[in-house]
C-alpha positions as CSV (number, residue, x, y, z in Angstrom):
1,X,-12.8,-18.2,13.3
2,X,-10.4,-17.8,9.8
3,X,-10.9,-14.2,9.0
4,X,-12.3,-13.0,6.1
5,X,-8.6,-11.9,5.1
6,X,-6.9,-15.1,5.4
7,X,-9.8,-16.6,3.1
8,X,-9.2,-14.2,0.7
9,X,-5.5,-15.0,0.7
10,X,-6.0,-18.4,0.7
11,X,-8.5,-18.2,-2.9
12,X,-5.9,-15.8,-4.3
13,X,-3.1,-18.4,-3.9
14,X,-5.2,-21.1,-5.1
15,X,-6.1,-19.3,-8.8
16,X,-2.5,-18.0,-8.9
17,X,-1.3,-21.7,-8.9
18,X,-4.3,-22.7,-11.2
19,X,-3.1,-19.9,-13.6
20,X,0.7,-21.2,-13.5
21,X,-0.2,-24.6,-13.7
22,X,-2.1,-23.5,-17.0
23,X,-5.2,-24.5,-16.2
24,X,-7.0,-21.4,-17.5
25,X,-4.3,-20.2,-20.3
26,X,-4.6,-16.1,-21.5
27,X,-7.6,-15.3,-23.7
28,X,-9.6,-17.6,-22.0
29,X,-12.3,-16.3,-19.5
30,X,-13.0,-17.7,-15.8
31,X,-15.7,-19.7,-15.1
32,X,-18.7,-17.6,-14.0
33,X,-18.5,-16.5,-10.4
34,X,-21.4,-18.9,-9.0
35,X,-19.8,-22.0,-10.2
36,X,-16.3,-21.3,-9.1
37,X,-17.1,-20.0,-5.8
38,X,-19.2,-23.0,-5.9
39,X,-15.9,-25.7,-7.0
40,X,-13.6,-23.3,-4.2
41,X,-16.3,-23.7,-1.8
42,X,-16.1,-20.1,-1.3
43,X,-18.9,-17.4,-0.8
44,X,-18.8,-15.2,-3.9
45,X,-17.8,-12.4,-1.8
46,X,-14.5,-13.7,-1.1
47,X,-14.2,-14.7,-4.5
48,X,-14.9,-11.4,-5.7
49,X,-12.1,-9.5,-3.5
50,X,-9.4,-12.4,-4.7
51,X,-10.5,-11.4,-8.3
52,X,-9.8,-7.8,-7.3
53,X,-6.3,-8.8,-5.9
54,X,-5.1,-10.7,-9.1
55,X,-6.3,-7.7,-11.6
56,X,-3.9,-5.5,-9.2
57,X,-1.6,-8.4,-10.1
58,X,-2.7,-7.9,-13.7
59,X,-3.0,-11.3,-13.6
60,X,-6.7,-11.2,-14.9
61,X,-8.9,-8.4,-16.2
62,X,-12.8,-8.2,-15.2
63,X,-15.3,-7.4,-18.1
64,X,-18.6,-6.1,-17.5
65,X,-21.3,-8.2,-18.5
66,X,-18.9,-11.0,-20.3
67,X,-16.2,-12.2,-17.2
68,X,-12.7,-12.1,-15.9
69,X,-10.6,-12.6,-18.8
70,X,-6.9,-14.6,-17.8
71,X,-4.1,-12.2,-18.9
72,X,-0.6,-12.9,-20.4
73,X,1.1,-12.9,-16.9
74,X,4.7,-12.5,-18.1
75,X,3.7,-9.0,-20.5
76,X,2.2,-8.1,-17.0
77,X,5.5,-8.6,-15.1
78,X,7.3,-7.1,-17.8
79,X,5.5,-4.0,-17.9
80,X,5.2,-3.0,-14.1
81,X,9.2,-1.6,-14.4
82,X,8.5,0.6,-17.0
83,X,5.2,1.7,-15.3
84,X,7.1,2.4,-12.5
85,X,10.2,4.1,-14.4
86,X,7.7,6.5,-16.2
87,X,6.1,7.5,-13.0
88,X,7.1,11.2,-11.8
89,X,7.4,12.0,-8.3
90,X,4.0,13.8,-8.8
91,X,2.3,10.6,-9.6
92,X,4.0,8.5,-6.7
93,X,2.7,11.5,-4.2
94,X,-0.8,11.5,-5.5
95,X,-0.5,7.5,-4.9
96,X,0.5,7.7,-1.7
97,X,-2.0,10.4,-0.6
98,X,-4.6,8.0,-1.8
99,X,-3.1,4.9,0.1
100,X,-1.4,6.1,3.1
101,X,-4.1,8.3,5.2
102,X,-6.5,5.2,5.0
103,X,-3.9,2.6,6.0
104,X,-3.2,4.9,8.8
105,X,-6.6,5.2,9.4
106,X,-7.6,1.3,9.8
107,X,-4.0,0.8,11.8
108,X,-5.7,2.9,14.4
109,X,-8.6,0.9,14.3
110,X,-6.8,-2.4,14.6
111,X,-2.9,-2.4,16.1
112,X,-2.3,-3.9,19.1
113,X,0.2,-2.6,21.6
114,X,3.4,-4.6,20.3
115,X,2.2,-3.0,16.4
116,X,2.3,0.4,17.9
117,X,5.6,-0.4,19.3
118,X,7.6,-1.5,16.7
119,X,6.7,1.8,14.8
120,X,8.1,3.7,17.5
121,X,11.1,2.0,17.5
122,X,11.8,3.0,13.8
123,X,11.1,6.6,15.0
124,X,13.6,6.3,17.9
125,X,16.0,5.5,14.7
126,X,14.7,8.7,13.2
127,X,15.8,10.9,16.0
128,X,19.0,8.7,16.5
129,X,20.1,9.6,13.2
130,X,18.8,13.4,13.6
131,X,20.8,13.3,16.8
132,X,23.9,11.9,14.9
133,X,23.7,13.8,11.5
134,X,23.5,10.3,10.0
135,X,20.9,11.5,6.8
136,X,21.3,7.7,5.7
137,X,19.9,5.9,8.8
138,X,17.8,8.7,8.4
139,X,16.0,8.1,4.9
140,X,16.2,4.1,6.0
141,X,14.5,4.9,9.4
142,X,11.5,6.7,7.0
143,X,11.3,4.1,4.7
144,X,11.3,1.4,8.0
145,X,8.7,3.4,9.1
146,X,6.3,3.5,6.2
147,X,6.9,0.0,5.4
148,X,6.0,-0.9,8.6
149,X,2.8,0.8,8.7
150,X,1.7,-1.2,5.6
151,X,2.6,-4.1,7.1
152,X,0.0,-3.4,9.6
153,X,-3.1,-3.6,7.5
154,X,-4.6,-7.2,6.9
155,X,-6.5,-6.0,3.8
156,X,-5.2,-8.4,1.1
157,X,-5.9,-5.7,-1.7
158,X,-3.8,-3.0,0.2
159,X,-0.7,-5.5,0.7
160,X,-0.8,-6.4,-3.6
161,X,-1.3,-3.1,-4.2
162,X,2.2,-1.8,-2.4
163,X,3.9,-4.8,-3.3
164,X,3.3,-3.9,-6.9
165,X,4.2,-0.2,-6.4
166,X,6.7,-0.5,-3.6
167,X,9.6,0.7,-6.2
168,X,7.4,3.8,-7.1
169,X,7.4,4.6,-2.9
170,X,11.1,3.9,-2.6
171,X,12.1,6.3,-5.6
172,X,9.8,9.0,-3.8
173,X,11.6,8.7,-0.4
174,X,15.0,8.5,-2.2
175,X,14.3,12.2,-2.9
176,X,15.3,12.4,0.8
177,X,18.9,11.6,0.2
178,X,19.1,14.9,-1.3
179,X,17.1,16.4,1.4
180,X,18.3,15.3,5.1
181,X,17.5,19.3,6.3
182,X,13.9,18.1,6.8
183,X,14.6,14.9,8.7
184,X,13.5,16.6,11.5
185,X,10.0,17.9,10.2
186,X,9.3,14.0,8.8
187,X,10.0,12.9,12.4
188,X,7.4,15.4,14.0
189,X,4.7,14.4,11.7
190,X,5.1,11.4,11.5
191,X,5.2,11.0,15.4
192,X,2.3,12.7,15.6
193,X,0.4,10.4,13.2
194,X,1.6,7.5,15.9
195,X,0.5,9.7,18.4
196,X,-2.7,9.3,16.8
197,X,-2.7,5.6,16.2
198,X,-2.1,5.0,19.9
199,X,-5.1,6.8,20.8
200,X,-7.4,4.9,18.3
201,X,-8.4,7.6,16.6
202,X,-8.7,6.5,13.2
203,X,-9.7,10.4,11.5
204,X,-7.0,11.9,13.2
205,X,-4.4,9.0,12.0
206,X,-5.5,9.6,8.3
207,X,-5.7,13.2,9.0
208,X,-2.2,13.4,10.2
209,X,-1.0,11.2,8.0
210,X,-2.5,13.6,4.4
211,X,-0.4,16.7,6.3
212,X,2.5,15.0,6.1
213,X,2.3,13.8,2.2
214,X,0.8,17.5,1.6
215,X,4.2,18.9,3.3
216,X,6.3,16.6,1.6
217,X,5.0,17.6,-1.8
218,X,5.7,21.3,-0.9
219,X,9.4,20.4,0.3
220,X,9.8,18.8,-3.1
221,X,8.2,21.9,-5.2
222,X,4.9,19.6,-6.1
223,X,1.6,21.1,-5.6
224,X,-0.3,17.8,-5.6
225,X,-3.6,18.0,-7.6
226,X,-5.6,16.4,-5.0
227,X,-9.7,16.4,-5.1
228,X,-9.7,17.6,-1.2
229,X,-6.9,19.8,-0.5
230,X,-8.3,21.1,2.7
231,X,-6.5,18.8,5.3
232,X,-8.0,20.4,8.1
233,X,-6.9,23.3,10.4
């Protein structure tokens, strides 16, 4: 059975080549939902989640009650940089703390064993490089370890969304250059969010995973302003 994912991909590659090929040009609108799904042979559904993937892309825009209107996909491209330059480190926290603890969340739900074992491997680099006073195989073991839990999470909308801002997570783990005292406190929570993964337990994963952006806010001086700062006991 193709999952509802790989349909999803599939329509978001289809309009992306339709756009390039300029067969809808920016300014003009989309056909209405019904009768594209209907030409894509698509249930509208899908076709609404692909729409939601290319406006991450800022490839289209939705309006209420008039369509999804094409954009100008180069002035897209062009200002995702800047976006990202003008980003502080507050902003990239409060982003991950919104993406990460559900990734980690579904991850539980859905790794298999060989998932599960890759991230410990990049945590066995951690505590290599901990061992070794190596703080740069450190900070690329952490950012190993983060990509690879995104790379874990079929949702098609997650995956655009940390392409698009996967600069803005880098520059917020470069911080740990300048930090390798607290290599050792990143390991422990972030082993015990794998600890949590292993044993399917999908609140606990997300749980884990909100201490450990909380605590890196505080090792940076950020006080995230967060709408539930109560991360449990």
């Amino acid at each position: 059975m193709i999952s509802s994912s790989t349909v999803v991909n599939s329509v978001v590659e289809k309009l992306r080549q339709a756009l390039a090929r300029g067969q809808w040009r920016s300014g003009d609108m989309l056909p209405g939902q019904r009768e594209l799904a209907e030409q894509m042979g698509i249930s509208r559904p899908s076709l609404r989640e692909a729409v939601i993937v290319l406006e991450t892309l800022g490839l289209v825009r939705s309006l209420p009650g008039k369509g999804v209107l094409v954009l100008d996909a180069d002035a897209a491209s062009a200002q995702s940089p800047e976006t990202v330059a003008q980003a502080s480190l507050a902003d990239v926290l409060e982003l991950r703390y919104t993406l990460e603890p559900f990734i980690a969340g579904l991850v539980a739900q859905s790794a298999g064993n060989q998932d599960i074992g890759q991230l410990r491997l990049t945590l066995m680099d951690m505590r290599e490089a901990l061992e070794s006073n190596d703080s740069e195989a450190g900070f690329n073991a952490y950012i190993a370890f983060h990509e690879a839990l995104f790379a874990l999470t079929t949702n098609p909308i997650f995956q655009s969304v940390v392409q698009q801002t996967g600069n803005a997570l880098k520059e917020s783990a470069d911080m740990l250059r300048n930090s390798p005292e607290h290599l050792a406190a990143r390991l422990n929570e972030n082993e015990a969010v794998v600890r949590a993964i292993r044993e399917r337990n999908s609140a606990h994963a997300s749980l884990q995973m909100r201490r450990h952006i909380l605590a890196e806010g505080k090792r940076m001086g950020i006080a995230l302003n967060i709408p539930d700062d109560h991360p449990g006991p």
